[in-house]
MARKE-564643 format. One record per residue: residue in three letters; z, y, x negated of N, C-alpha, C, O in turn; residue number from 1. Coordinates in nm, 3 decimals. Layout:
BEGIN
(node 'ala'; (Z; Y; X); (Z; Y; X); (Z; Y; X); (Z; Y; X); NUM)
...
***
This chain:
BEGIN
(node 'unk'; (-2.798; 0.288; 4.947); (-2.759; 0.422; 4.915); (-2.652; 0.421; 4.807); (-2.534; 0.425; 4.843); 1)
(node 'unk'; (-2.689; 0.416; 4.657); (-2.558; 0.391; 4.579); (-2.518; 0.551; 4.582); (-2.423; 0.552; 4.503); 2)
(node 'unk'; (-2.530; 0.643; 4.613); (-2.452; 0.758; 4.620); (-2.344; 0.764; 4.660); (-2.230; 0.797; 4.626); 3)
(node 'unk'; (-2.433; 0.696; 4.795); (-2.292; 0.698; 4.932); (-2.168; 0.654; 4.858); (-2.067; 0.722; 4.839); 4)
(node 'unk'; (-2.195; 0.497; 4.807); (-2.106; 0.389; 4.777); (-2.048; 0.439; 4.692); (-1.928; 0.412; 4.699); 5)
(node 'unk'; (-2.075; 0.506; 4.604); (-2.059; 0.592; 4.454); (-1.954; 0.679; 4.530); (-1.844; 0.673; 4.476); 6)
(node 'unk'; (-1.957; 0.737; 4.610); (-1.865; 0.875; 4.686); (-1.762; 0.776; 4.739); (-1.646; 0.792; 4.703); 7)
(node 'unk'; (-1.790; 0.678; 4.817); (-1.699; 0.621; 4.898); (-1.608; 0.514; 4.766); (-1.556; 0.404; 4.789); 8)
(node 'unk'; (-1.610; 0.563; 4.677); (-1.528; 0.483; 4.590); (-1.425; 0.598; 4.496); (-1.341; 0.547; 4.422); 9)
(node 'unk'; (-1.434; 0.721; 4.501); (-1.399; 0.794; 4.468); (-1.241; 0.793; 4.444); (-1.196; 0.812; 4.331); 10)
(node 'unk'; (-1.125; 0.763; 4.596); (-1.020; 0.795; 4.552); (-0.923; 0.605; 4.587); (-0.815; 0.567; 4.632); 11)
(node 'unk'; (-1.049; 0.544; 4.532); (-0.961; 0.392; 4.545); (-0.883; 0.379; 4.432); (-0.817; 0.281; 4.466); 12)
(node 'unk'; (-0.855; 0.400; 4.357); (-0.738; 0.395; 4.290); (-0.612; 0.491; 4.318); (-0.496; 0.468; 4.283); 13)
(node 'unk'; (-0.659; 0.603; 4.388); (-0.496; 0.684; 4.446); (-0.451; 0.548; 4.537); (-0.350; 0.480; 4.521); 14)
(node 'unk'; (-0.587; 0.526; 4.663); (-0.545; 0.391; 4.737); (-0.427; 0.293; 4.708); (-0.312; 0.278; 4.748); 15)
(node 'unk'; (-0.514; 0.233; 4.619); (-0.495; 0.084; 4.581); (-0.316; 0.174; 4.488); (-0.218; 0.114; 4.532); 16)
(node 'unk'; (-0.297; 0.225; 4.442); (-0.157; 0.252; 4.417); (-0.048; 0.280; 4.508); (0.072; 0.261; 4.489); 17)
(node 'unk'; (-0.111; 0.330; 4.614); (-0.031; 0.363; 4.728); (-0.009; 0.225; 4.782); (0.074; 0.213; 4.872); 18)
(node 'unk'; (-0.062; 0.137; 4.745); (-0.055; 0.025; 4.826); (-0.140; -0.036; 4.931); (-0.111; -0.126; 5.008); 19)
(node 'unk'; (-0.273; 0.043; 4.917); (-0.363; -0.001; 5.007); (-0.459; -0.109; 4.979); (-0.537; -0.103; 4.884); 20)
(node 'unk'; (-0.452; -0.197; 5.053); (-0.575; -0.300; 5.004); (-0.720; -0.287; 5.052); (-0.766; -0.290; 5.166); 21)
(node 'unk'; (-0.767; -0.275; 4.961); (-0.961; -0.278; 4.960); (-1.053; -0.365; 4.977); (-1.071; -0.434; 4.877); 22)
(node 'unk'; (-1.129; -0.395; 5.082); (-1.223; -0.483; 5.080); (-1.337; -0.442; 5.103); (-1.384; -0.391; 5.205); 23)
(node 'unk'; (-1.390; -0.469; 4.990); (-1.599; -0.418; 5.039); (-1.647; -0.515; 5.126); (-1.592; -0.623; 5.107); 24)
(node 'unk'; (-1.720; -0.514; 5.205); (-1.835; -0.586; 5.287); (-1.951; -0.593; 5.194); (-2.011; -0.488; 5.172); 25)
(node 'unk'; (-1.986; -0.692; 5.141); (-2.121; -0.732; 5.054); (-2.189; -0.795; 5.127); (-2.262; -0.866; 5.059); 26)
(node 'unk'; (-2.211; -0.813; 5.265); (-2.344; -0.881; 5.281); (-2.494; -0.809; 5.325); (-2.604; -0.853; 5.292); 27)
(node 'unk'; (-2.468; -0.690; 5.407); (-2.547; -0.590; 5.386); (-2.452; -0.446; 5.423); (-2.332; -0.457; 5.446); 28)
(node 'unk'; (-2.532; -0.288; 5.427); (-2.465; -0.198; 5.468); (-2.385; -0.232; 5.596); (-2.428; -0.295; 5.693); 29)
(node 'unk'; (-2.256; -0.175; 5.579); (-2.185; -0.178; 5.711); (-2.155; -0.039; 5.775); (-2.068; -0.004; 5.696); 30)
(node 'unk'; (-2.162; 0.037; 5.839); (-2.096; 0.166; 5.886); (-2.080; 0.200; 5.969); (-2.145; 0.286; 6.029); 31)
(node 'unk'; (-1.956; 0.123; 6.013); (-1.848; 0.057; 6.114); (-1.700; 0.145; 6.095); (-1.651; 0.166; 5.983); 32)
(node 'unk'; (-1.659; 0.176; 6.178); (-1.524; 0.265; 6.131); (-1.431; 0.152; 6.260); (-1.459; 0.140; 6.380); 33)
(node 'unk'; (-1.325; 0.088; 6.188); (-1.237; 0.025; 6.287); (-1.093; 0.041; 6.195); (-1.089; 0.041; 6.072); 34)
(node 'unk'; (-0.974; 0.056; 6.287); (-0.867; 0.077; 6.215); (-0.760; 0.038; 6.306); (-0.772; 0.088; 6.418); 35)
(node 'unk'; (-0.647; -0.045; 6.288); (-0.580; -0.162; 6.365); (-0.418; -0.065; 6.320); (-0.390; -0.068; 6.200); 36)
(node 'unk'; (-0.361; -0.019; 6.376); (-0.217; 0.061; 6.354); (-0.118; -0.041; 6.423); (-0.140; -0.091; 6.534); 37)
(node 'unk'; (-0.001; -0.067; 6.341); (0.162; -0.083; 6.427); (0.075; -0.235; 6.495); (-0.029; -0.179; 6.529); 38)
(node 'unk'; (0.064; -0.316; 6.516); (0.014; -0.429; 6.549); (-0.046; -0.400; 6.715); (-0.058; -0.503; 6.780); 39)
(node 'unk'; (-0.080; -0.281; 6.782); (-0.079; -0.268; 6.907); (-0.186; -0.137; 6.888); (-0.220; -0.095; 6.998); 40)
(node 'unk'; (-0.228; -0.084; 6.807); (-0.318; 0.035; 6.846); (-0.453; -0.019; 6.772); (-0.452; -0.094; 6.674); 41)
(node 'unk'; (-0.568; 0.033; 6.835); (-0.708; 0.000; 6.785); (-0.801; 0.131; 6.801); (-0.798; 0.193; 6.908); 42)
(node 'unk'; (-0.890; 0.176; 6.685); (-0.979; 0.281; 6.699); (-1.071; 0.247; 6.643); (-1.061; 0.198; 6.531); 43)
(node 'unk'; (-1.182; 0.261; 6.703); (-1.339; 0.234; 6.711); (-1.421; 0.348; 6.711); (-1.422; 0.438; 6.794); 44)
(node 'unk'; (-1.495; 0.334; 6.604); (-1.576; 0.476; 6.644); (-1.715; 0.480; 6.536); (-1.782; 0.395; 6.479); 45)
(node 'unk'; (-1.715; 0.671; 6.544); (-1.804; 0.679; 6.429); (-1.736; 0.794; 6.312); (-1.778; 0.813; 6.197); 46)
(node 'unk'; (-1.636; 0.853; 6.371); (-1.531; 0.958; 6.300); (-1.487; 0.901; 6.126); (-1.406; 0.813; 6.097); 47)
(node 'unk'; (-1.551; 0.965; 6.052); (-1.470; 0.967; 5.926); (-1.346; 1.043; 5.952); (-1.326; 1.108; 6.055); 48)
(node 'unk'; (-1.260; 1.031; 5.849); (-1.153; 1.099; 5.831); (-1.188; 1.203; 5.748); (-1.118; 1.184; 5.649); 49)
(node 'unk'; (-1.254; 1.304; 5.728); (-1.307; 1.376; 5.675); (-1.312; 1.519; 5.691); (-1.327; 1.514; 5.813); 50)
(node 'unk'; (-1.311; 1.661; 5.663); (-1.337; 1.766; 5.743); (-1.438; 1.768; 5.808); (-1.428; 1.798; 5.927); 51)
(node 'unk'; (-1.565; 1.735; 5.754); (-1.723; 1.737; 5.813); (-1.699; 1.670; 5.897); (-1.685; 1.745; 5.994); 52)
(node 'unk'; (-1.679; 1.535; 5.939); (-1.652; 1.505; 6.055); (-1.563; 1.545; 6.193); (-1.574; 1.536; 6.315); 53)
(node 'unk'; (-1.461; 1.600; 6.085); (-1.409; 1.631; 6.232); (-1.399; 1.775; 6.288); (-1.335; 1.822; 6.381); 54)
(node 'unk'; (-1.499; 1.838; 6.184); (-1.439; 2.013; 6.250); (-1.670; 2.016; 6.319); (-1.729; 2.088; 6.400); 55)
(node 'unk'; (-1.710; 1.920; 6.243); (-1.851; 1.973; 6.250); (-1.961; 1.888; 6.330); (-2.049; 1.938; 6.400); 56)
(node 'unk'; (-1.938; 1.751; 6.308); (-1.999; 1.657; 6.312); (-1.958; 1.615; 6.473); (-1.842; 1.615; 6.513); 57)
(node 'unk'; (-2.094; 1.573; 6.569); (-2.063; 1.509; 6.707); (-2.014; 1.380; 6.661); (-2.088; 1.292; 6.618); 58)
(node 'unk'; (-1.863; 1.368; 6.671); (-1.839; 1.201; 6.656); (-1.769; 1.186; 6.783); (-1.742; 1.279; 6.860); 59)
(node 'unk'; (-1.742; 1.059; 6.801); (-1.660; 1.003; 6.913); (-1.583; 0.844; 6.850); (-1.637; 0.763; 6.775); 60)
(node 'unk'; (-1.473; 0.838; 6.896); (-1.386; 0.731; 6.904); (-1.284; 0.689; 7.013); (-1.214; 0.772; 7.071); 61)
(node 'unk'; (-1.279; 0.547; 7.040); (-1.246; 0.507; 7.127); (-1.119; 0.439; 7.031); (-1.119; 0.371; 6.929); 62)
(node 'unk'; (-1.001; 0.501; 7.130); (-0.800; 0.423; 7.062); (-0.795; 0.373; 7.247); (-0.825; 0.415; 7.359); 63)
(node 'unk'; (-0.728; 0.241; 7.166); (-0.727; 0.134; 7.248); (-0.548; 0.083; 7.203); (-0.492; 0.072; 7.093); 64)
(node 'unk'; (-0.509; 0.067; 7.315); (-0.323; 0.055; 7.291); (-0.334; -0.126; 7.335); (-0.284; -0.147; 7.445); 65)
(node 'unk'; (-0.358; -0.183; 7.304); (-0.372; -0.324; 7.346); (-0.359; -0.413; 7.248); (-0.447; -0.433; 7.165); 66)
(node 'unk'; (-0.207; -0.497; 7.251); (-0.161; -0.606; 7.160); (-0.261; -0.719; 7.109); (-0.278; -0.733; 6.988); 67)
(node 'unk'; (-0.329; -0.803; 7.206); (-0.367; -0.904; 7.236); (-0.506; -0.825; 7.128); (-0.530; -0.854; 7.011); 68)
(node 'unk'; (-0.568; -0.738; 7.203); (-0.695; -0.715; 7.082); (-0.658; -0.658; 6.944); (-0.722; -0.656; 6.839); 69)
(node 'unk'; (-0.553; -0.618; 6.970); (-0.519; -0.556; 6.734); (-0.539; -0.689; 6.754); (-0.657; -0.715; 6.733); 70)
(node 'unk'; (-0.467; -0.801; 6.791); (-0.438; -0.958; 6.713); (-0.602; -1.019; 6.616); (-0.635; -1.055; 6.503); 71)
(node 'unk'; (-0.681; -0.991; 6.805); (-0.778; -1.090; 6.737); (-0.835; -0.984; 6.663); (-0.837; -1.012; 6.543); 72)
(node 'unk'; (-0.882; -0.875; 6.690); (-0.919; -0.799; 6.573); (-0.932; -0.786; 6.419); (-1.027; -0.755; 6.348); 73)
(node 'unk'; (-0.793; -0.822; 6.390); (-0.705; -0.847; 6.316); (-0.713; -1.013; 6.281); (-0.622; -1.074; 6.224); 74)
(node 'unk'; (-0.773; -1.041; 6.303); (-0.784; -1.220; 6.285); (-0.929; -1.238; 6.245); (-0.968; -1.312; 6.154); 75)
(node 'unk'; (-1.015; -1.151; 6.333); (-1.136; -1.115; 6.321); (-1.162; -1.032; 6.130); (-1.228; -1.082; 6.039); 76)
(node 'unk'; (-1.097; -0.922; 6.125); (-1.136; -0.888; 6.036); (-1.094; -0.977; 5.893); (-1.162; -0.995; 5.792); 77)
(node 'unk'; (-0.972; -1.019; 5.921); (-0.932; -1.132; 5.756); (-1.008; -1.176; 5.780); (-1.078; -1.190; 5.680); 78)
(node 'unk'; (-1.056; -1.220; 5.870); (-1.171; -1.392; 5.810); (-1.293; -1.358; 5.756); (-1.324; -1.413; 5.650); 79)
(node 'unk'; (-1.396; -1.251; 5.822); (-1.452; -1.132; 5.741); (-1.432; -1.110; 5.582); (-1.515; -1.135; 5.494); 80)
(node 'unk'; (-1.311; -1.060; 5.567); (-1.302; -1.012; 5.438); (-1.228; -1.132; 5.326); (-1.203; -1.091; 5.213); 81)
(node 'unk'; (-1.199; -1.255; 5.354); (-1.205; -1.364; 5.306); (-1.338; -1.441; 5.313); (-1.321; -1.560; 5.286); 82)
(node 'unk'; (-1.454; -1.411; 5.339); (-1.572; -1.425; 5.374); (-1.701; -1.375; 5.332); (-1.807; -1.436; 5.328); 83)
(node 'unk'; (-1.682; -1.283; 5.308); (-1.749; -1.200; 5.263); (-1.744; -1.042; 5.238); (-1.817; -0.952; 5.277); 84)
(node 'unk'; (-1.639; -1.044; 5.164); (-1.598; -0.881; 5.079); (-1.535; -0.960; 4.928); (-1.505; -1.077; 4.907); 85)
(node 'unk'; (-1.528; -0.809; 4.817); (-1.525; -0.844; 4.762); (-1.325; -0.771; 4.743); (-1.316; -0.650; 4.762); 86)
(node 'unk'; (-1.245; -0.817; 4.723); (-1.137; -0.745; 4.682); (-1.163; -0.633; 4.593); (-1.246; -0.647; 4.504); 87)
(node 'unk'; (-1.095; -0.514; 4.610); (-1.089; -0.404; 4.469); (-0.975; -0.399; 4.402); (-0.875; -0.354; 4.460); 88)
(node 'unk'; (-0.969; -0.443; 4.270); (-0.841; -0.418; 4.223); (-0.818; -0.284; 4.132); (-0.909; -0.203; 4.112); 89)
(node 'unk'; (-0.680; -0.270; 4.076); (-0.692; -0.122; 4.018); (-0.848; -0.102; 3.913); (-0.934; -0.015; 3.902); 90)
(node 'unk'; (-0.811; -0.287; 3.826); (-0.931; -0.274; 3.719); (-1.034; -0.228; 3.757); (-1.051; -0.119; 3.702); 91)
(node 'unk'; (-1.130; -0.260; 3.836); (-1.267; -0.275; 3.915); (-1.242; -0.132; 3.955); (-1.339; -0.057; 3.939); 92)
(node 'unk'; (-1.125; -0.074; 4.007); (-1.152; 0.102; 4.049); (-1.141; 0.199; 3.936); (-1.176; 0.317; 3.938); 93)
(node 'unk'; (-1.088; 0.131; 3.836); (-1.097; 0.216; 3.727); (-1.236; 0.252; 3.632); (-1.247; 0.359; 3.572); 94)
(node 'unk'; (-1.333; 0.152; 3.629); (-1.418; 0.164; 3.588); (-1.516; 0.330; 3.606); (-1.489; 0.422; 3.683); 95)
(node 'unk'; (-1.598; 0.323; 3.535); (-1.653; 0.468; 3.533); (-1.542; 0.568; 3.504); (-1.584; 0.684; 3.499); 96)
(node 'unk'; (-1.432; 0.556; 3.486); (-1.351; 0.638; 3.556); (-1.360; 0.795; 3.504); (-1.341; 0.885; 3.586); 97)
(node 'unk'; (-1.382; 0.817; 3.398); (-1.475; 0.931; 3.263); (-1.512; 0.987; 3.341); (-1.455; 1.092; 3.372); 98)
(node 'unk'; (-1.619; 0.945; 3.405); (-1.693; 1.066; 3.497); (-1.684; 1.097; 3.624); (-1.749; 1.184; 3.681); 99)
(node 'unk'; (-1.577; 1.004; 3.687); (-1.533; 1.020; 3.842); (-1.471; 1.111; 3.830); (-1.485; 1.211; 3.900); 100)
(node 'unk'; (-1.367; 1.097; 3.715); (-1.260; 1.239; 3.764); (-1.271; 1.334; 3.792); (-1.220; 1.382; 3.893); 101)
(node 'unk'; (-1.376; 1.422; 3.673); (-1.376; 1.576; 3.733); (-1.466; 1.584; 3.844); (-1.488; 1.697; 3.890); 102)
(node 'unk'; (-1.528; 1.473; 3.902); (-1.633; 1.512; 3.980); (-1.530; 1.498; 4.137); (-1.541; 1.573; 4.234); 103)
(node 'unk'; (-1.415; 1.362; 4.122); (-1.284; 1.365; 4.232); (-1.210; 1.471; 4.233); (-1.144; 1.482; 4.337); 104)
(node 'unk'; (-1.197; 1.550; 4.160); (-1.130; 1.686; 4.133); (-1.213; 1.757; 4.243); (-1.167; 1.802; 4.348); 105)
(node 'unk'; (-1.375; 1.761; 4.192); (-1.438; 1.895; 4.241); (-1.437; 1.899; 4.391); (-1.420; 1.993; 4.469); 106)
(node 'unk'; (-1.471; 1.718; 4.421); (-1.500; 1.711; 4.558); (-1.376; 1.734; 4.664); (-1.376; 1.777; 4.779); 107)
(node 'unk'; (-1.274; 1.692; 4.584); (-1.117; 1.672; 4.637); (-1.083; 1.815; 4.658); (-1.019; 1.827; 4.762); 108)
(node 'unk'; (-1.107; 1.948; 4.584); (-1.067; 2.074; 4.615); (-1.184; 2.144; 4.716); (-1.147; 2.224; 4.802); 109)
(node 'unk'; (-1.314; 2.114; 4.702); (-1.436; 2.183; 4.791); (-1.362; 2.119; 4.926); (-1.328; 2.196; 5.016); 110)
(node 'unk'; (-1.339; 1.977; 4.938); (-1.357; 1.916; 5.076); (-1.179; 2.017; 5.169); (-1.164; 2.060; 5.283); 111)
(node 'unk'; (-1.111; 2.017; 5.081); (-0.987; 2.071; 5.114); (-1.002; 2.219; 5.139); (-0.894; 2.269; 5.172); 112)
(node 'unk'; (-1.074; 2.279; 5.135); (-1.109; 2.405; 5.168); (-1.266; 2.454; 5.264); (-1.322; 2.558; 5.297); 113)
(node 'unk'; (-1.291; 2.264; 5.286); (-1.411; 2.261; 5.399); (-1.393; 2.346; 5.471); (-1.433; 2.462; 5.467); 114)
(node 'unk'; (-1.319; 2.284; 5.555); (-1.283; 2.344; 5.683); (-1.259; 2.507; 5.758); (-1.280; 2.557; 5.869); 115)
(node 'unk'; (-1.188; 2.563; 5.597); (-1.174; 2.725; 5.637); (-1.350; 2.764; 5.609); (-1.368; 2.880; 5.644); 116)
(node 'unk'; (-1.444; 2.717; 5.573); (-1.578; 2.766; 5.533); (-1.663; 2.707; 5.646); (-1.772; 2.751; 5.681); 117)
(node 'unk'; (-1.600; 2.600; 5.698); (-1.679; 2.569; 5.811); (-1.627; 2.624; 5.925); (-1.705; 2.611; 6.020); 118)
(node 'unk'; (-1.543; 2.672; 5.948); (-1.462; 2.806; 6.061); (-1.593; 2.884; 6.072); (-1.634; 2.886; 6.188); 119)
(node 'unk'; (-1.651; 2.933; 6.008); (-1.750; 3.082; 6.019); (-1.837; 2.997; 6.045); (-1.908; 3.062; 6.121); 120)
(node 'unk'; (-1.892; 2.880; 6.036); (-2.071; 2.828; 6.083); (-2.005; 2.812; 6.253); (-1.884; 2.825; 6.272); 121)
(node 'unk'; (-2.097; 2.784; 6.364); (-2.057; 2.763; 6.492); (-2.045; 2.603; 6.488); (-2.100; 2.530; 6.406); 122)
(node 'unk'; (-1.971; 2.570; 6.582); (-1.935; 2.461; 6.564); (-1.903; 2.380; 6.735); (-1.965; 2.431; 6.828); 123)
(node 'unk'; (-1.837; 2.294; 6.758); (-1.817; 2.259; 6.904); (-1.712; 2.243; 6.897); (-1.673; 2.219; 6.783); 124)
(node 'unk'; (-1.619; 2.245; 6.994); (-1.458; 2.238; 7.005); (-1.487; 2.100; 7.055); (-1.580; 2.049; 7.117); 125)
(node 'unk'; (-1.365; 2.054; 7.002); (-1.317; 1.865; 7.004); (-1.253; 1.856; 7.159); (-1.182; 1.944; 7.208); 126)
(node 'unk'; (-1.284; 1.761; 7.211); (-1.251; 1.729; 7.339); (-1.185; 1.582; 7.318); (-1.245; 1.491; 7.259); 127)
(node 'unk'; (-1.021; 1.565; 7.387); (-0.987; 1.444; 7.367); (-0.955; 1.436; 7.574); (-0.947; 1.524; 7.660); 128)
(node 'unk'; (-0.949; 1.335; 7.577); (-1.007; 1.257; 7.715); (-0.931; 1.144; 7.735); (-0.990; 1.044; 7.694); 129)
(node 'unk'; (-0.843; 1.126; 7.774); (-0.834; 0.949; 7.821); (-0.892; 0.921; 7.940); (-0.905; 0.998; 8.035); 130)
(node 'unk'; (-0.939; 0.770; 7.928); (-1.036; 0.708; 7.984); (-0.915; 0.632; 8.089); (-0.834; 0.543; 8.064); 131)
(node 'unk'; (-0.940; 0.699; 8.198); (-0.825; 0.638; 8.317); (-0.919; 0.577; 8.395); (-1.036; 0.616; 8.400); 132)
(node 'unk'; (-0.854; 0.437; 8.488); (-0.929; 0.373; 8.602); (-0.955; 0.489; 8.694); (-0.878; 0.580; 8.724); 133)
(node 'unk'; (-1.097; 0.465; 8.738); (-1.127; 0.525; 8.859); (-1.100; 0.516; 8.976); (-1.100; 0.393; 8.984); 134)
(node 'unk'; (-1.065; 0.565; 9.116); (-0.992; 0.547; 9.212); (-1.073; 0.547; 9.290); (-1.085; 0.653; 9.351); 135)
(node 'unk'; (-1.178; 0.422; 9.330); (-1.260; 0.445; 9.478); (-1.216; 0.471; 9.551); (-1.107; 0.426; 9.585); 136)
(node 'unk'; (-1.298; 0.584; 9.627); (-1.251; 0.600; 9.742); (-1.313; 0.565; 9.890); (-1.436; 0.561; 9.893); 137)
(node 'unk'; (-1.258; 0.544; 9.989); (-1.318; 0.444; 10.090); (-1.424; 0.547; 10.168); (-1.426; 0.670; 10.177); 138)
(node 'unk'; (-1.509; 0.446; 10.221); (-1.684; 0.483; 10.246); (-1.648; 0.513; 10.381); (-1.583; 0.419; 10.425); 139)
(node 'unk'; (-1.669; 0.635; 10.497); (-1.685; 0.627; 10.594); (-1.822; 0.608; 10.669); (-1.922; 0.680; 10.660); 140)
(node 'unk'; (-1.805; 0.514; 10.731); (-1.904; 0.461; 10.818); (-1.939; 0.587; 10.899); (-1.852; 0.642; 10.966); 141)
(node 'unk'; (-2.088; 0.643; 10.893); (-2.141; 0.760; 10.969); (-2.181; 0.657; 11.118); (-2.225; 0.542; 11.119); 142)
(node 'unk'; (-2.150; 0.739; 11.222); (-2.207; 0.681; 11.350); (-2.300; 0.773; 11.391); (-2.286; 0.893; 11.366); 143)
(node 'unk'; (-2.409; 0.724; 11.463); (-2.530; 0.791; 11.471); (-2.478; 0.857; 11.601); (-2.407; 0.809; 11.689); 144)
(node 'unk'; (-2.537; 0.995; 11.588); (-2.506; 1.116; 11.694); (-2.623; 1.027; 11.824); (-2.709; 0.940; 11.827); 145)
(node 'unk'; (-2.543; 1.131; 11.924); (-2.569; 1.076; 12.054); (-2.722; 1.067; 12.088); (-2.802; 0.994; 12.146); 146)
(node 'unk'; (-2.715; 1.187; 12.014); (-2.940; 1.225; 12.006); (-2.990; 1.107; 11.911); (-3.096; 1.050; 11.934); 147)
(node 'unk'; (-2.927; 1.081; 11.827); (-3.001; 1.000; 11.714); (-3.044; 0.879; 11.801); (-3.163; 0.853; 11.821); 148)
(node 'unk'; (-2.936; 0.803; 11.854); (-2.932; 0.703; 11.925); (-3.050; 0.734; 12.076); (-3.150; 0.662; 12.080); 149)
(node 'unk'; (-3.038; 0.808; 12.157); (-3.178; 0.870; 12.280); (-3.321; 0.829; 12.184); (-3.422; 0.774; 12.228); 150)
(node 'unk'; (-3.292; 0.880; 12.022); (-3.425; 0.861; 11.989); (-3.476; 0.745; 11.971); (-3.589; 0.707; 12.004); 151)
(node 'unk'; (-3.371; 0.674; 11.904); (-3.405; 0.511; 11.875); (-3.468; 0.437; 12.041); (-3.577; 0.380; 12.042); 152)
(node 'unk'; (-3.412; 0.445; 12.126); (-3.427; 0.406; 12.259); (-3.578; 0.445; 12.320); (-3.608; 0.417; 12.436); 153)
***
């Protein structure tokens, strides 16, 4: 889908100035959303960060507060992207850049005013949930009524 890839390259150079580092996955499509916060938080899902996703779209994600998995996660993904991605640097995001702009402009002001236009279509209200242990509760043993028992006999 070079569209997609074409869109999803759009604001890597605001990125990559802010200080964000870029790694493509080149070995086939990936569309995987994982994101490792503060060395202790983990989110898994299918949620873009996006308006469409989040005012319109059924997504779900799972945040996970657990040290030990950011680590390997996080160990998991460098070796990945020392592996097989390609780094983006400013150069490589600058390219095309002529015709990205006004088109990052157009998309950058439509997408920022998604949301009040997606207010009027119907939509589903977002449900957040934590996933707490369940509390079995203990089985009472039924004893067979006095008749039940006459019948067995």
């Amino acid at each position: 889908m070079p569209w997609a890839r074409n869109c999803s390259t759009f604001l890597y150079s605001y990125l990559l100035r802010a200080g964000v580092t870029i790694h493509e996955y080149c070995e086939r499509p990936l569309h995987g959303k994982v994101a490792l916060m503060d060395s202790e938080w983990v989110t898994i899902g299918s949620s873009n960060l996006d308006p469409l996703s989040l005012s319109l779209n059924l997504e779900s994600n799972l945040f996970i507060r657990d040290q030990k998995l950011n680590h390997r996660l996080h160990e998991h993904l460098m070796e990945l992207s020392h592996q097989h991605c390609s780094t983006i640097t400013e150069h490589k995001a600058a390219r095309g850049f002529w015709w990205r702009a006004p088109l990052t402009f157009l998309c950058f002001h439509f997408l920022r005013h998604f949301p009040a236009i997606a207010g009027s279509l119907p939509a589903h209200t977002p449900r957040l949930e934590p996933l707490l242990p369940v509390e079995e509760k203990p089985v009472e043993e039924e004893h067979p009524t006095l008749e039940q028992q006459e019948k067995l006999l």
